[in-house]
C-alpha positions in Angstrom: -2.0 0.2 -12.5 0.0 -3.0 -13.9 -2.6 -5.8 -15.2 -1.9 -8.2 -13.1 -2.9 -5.9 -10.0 -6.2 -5.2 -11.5 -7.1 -8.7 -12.2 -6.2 -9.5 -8.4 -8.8 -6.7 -7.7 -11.4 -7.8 -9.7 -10.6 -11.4 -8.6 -11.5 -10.2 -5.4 -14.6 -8.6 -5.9 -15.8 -12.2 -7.1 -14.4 -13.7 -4.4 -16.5 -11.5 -2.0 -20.0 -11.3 -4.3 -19.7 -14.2 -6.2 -19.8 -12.4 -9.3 -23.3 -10.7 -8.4 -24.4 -7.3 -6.6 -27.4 -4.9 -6.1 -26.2 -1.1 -5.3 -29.1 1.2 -3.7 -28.2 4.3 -3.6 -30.1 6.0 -0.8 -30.9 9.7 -1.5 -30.0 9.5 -5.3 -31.4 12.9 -6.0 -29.1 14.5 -3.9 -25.7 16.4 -4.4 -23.7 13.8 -2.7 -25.1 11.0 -5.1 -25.0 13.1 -8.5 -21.4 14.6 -7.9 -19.6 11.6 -6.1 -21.1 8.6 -5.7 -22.6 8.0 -9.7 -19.8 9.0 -11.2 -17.7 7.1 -9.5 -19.5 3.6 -9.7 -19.2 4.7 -13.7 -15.6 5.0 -13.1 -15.2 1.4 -11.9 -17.6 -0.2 -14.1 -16.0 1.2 -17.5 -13.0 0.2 -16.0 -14.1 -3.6 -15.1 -14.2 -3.8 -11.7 -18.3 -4.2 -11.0 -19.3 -7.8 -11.2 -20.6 -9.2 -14.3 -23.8 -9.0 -12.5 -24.3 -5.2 -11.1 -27.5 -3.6 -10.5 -27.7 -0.1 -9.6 -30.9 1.4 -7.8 -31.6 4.7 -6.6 -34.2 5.7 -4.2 -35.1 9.2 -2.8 -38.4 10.7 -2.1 -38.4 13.2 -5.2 -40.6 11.9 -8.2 -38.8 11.9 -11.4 -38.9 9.7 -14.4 -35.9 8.1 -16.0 -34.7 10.9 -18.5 -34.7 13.1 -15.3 -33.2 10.5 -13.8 -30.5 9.8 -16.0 -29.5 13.7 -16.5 -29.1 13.9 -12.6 -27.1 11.1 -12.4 -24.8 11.8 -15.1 -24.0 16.0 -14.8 -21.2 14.9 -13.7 -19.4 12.3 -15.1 -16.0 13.0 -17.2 -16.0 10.7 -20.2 -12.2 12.4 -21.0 -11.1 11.5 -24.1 -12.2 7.7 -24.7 -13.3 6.8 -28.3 -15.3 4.2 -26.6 -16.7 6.5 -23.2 -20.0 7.0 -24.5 -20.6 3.2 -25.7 -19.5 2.7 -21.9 -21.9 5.4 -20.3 -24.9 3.8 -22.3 -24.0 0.2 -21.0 -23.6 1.6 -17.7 -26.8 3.1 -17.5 -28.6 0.5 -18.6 -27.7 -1.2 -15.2 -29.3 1.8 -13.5 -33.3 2.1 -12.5 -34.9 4.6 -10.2 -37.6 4.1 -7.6 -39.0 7.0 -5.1 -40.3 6.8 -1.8 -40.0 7.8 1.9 -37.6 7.0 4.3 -39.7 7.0 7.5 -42.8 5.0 6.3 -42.8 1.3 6.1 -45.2 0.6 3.0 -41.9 2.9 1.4 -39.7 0.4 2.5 -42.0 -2.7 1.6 -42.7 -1.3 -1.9 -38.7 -0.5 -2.2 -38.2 -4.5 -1.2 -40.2 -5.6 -4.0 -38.9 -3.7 -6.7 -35.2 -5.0 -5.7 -36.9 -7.9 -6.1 -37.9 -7.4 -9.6 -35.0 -6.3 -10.3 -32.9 -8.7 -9.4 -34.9 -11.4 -10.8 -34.0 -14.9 -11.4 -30.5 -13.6 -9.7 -29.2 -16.7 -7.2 -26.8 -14.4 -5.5 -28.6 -11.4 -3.7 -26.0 -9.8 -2.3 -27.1 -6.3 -1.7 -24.7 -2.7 -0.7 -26.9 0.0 0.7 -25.5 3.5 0.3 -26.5 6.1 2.4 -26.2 9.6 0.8 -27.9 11.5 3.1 -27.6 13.7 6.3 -27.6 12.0 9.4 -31.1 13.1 10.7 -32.6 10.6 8.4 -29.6 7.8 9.4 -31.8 5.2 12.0 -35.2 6.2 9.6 -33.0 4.8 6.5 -31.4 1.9 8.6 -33.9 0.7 10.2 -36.2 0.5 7.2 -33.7 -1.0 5.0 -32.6 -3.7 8.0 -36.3 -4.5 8.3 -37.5 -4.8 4.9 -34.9 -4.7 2.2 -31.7 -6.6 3.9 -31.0 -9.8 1.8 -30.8 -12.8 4.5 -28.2 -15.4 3.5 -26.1 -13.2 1.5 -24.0 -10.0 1.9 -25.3 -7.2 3.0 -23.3 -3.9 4.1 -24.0 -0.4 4.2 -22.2 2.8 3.3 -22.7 5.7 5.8 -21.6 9.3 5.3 -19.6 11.5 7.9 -21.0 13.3 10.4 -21.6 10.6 12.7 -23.0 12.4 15.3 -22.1 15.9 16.9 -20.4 15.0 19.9 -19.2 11.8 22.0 -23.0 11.4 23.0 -25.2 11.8 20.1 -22.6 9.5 17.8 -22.7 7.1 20.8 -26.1 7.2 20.8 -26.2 7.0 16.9 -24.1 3.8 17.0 -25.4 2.2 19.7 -28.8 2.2 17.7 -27.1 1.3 14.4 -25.4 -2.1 16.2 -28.9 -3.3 16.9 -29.3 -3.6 13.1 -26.0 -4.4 11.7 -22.8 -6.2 12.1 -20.1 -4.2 12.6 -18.1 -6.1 9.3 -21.1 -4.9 7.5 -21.0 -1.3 8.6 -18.9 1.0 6.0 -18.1 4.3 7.8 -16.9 6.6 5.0 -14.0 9.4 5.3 -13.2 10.2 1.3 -9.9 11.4 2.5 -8.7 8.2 3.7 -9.4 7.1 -0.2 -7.1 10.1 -1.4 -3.8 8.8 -2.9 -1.4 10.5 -0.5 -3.1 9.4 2.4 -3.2 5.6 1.4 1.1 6.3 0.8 1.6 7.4 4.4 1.6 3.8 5.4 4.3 3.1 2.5 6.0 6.0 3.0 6.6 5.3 6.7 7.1 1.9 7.0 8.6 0.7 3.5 11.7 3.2 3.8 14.1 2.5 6.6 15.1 6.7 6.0 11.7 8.0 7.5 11.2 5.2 9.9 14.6 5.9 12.3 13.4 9.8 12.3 10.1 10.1 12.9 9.7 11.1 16.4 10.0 13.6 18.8 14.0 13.8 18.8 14.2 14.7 15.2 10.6 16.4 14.8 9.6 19.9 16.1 6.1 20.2 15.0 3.4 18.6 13.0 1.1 21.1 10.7 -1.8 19.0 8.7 -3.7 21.8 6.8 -7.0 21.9 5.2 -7.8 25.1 3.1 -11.3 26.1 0.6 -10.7 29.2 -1.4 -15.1 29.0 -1.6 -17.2 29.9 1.4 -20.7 27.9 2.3 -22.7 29.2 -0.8 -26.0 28.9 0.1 -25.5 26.3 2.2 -24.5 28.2 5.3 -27.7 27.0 7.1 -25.8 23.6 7.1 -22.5 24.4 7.7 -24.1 26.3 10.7 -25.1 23.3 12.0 -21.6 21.3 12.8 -19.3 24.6 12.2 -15.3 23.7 10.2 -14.3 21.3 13.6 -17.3 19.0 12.9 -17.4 19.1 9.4 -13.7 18.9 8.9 -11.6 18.5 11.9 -12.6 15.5 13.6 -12.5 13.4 10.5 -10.7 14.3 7.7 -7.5 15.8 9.5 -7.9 13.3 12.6 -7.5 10.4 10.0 -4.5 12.3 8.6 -3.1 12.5 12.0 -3.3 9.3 13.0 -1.9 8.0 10.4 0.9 10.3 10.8 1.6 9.4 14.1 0.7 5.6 14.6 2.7 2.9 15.7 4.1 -0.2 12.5 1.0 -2.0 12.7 1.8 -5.8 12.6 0.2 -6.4 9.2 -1.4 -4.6 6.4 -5.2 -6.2 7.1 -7.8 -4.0 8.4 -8.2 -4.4 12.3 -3.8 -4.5 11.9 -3.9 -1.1 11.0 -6.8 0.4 12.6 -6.1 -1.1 15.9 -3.0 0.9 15.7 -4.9 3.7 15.0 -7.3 3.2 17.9 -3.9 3.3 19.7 -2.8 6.4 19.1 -5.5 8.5 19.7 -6.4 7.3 22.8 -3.1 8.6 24.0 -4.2 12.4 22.8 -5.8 14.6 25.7 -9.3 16.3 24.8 -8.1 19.9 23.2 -7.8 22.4 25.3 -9.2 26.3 24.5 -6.3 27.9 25.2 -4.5 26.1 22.3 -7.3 26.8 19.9 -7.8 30.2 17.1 -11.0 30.6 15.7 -12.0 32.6 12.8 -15.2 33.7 10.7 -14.9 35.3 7.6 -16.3 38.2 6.2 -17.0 40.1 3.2 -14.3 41.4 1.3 -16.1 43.9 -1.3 -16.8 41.2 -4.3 -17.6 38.2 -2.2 -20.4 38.0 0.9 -19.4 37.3 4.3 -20.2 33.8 6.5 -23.2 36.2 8.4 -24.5 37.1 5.0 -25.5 34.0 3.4 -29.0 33.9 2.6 -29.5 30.4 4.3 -28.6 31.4 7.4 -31.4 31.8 9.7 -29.0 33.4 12.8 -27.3 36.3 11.6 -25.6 36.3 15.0 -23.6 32.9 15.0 -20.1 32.7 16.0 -19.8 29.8 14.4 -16.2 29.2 13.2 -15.3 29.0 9.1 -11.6 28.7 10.3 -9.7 26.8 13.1 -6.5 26.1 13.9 -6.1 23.6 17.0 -3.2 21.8 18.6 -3.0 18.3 19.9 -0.5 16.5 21.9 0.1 12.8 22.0 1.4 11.5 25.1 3.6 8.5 24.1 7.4 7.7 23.9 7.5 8.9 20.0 5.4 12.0 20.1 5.7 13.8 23.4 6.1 17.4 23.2 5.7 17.6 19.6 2.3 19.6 18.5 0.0 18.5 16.0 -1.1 22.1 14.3 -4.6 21.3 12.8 -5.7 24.2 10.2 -8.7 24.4 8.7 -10.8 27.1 6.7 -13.0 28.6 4.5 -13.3 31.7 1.9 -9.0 31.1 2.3 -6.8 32.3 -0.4 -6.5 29.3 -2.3 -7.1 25.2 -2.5 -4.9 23.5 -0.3 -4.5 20.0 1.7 -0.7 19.1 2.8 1.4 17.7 5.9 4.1 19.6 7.0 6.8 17.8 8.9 9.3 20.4 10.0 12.6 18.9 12.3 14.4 20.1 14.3 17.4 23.1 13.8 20.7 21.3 12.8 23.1 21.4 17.0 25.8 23.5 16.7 26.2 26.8 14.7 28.4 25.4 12.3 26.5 26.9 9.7 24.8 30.5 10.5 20.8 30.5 9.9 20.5 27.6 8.5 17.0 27.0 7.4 14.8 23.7 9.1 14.2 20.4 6.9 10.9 20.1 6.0 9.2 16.8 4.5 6.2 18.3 2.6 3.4 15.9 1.2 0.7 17.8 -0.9 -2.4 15.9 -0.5 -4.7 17.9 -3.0 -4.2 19.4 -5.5 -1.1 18.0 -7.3 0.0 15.2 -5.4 3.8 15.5 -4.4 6.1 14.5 -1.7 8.7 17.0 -1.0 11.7 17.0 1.2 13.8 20.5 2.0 16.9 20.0 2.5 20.2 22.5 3.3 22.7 22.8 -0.3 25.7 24.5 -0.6 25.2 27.2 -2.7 27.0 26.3 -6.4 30.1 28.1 -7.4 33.0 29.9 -4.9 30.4 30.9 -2.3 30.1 28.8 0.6 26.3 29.9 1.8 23.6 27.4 2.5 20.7 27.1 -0.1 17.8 25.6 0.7 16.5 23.3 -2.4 14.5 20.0 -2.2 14.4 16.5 -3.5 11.5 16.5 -5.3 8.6 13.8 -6.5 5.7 15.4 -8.2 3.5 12.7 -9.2 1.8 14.5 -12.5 5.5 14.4 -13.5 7.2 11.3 -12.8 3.8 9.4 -12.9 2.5 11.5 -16.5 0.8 8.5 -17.8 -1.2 7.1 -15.0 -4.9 8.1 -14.1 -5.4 8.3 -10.5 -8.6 7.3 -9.2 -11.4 9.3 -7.2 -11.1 8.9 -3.6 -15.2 7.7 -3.6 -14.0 5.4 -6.6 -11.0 3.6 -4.8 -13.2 3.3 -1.3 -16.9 1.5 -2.9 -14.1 -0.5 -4.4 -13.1 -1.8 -1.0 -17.0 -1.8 0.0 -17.0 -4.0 -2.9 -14.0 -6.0 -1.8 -15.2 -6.4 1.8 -11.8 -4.6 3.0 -12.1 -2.1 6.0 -8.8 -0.7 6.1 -9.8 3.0 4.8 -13.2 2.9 6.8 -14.2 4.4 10.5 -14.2 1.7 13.1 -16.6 1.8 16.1 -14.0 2.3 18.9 -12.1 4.6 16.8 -15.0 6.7 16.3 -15.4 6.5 20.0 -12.2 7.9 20.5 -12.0 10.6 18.4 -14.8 12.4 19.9 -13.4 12.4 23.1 -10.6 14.5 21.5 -13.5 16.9 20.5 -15.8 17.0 22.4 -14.9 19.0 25.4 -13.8 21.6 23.7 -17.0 21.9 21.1 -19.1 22.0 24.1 -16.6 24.9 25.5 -17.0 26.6 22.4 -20.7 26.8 22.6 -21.1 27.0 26.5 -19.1 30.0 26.9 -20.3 31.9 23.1 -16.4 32.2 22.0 -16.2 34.9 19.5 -13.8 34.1 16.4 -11.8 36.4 14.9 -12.3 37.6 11.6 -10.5 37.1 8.2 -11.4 38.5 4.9 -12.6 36.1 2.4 -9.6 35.7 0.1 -7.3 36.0 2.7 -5.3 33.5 4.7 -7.1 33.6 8.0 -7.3 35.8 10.8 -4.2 37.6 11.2 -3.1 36.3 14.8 -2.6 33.1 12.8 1.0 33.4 12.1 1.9 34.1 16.1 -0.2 31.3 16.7 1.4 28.3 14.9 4.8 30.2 15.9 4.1 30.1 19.4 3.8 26.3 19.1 7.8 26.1 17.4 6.8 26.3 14.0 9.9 28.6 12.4 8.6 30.0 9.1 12.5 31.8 8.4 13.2 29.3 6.4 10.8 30.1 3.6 11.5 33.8 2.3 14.4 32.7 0.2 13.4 29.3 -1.0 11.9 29.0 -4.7 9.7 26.1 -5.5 10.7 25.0 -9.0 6.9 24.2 -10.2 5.4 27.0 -10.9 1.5 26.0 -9.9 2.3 26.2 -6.7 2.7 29.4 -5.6 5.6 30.8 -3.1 3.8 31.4 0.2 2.8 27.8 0.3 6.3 27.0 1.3 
């Protein structure tokens, strides 16, 4: 990142805090807080952009003392290759402190408000960001105690709260109807790491910066829409969990709805926060709930090294039909999008890593050309960021056959010397900056769920059965009828050769 764009970053950090901050990290023992949200506040403090006056707390009920502490907090932090990384780490963690207590007992809270206290000491500005790296059943517990007891009055104040919010339209209505009575809704941070990820944050440039993409993106020039999500892990010990909110929860109505919408939105009439999202808001209220019939569900199973979904040790019902995979279609009824399906994949125990859009258009009129092979524009959200456009060649030399190649941008490659950051890193930054532009807003939250909802309810009510895939595989094997019944046209790929070679061929 050039100089100058860093120092308007940090500039306005201090603009926001006034050159002074107090993180709590809510449930600092936890995974969440070890694996993401330490090591990325280390990532912006060795790289300048915590005020000059940072204090980090964490708070959870486990007792530990500060060399348990500090080992928790920094398994897993990458120092790379930095003569001066572990200088940095020590200075870093000498902004940290730990305090334990409960999160449903107000003497916790009380105590809690008086170590901040200390900590913070002669400090003038108390400007205070509450992270909540816990599950949601402790969410109005942690709140309410931290609204009561710890909020800062006369300064800034906001809080950082972790997906899922709720389980359905009722229960996240519920949970933000309760969550208003304490805080602003400027001060209310709702976090989705993939709108933080580097190729999601280009859509909006991608769109609306090239006058190319903006005079073909629609339903005259687009077939179908494919946004998939793909873990080559299952749940690991955590299946009681996962059990809990199944892939459509955990994954679907967040991560790839974000996606989507920004796929699909409308030019937003400036680049500000409520600009953007209220063109978000816009969009999905113009998709219909998803219906069963366009849905394929899938569980996996054993596959002779690796265990199946039923046989995780901490799952409690061996009988779930909870799904591990789903693919689900959604239509947006507007001017740009109607007819065109939105393919929504997402799994577990799958054959590899994989997050990417897939734009596919429409077949060339005519049949000038014989089985000629669809453009595709390709962008590879995780891992190895690219953008990737297929396009029809004539085939070099005395032959006049089509070849299908691309125009190609793989960032490791043309962008070799530049780091790019976390997706938790880049986000507390805009915590820290006071911009909402990658967060959750109420309403959009709102909407959302009424996407999901009916359908999640259907699931349950009627005990659908999915289908099952081997772990390793690529889902269940209806899958490829499935996206095909919907227009997506796959004949394209068999004779195209992707010229990286860490991606592998049946990605394209």
């Amino acid at each position: 990142m050039a100089s100058s764009a860093i120092q308007e970053l940090i500039q306005d950090v201090d603009n926001q805090l006034n050159g002074s901050i107090t993180i709590v990290v809510l449930g600092a023992s936890g995974d969440l807080a070890k694996k993401k949200t330490f090591p990325s506040l280390f990532g912006l403090y060795r790289n300048g952009f915590l005020p000059k006056e940072t204090r980090i707390i964490g708070y959870a009920r486990t007792k530990m003392d500060r060399d348990e502490f500090v080992k928790r907090t920094t398994e897993h932090m990458k120092l790379g290759e930095s003569p001066d990384a572990k200088k940095k780490l020590d200075e870093f963690l000498k902004l940290t402190s730990y305090h334990n207590g409960q999160y449903n007992e107000d003497a916790s809270w009380e105590d809690l408000a008086r170590y901040v206290e200390k900590i913070e000491g002669d400090t003038k500005q108390k400007n205070r960001l509450f992270y909540v790296a816990l599950p949601p059943s402790v969410f109005l517990d942690v709140a309410s105690g931290v609204r009561k007891h710890v909020y800062s009055d006369g300064f800034v104040n906001r809080i950082v709260i972790e997906k899922p919010f709720g389980k359905d339209l009722e229960s996240s209505r519920e949970l933000g109807t309760n969550i208003a009575k304490l805080f602003k809704e400027d001060e209310i941070y709702r976090i989705d790491h993939y709108l933080g990820k580097e190729m999601v944050k280009n859509l909006m440039t991608l769109r609306f910066a090239n006058v190319l993409f903006g005079q073909i993106w629609d339903s005259k020039n687009i077939d179908n829409v494919q946004i998939t999500f793909k873990e080559p892990f299952g749940t690991e010990g955590r299946g009681g969990y996962f059990d809990e909110f199944g892939i459509i929860r955990d994954v679907m109505q967040n991560h790839l709805l974000q996606v989507l919408s920004l796929v699909a939105m409308e030019r937003p009439t400036g680049t500000d926060a409520e600009s953007i999202r209220d063109e978000k808001v816009k969009v999905l209220r113009c998709i219909e709930p998803i219906k069963l019939e366009n849905a394929l569900l899938g569980q996996y199973v054993g596959n002779g090294e690796k265990p199946g979904y039923k046989e995780d040790d901490s799952l409690k019902n061996k009988n779930t039909n909870c799904p591990t995979f789903a693919a689900l279609v959604a239509y947006i009824h507007n001017e740009r999008w109607e007819g065109v399906p939105f393919i929504m994949k997402a799994g577990k125990a799958l054959n590899e890593p994989k997050v990417e859009i897939r734009i596919q258009f429409r077949n060339v009129s005519g049949d000038l050309f014989k089985d000629t092979p669809r453009n595709e524009l390709v962008l590879r959200i995780q891992p190895s960021e690219a953008v990737y456009m297929k396009f029809n060649n004539k085939h070099p030399g005395l032959s006049y056959q089509t070849l299908q190649s691309d125009l190609d941008l793989t960032y490791h490659r043309r962008y070799s010397d530049l780091k790019i950051p976390d997706a938790y890193e880049a986000l507390i930054l805009d915590v820290l900056r006071g911009d909402h532009s990658n967060f959750v807003r109420d309403d959009e939250l709102d909407a959302a769920w009424k996407i999901f909802t009916p359908i999640l309810h259907e699931i349950e009510q009627k005990q659908v059965q999915p289908k099952e895939y081997k772990y390793g595989s690529r889902g269940p094997a209806d899958l490829d009828d499935f996206v095909r019944k919907f227009g997506y046209d796959r004949s394209g790929a068999q004779n195209y050769e992707w010229p990286v070679k860490n991606v592998s061929a049946e990605d394209k």
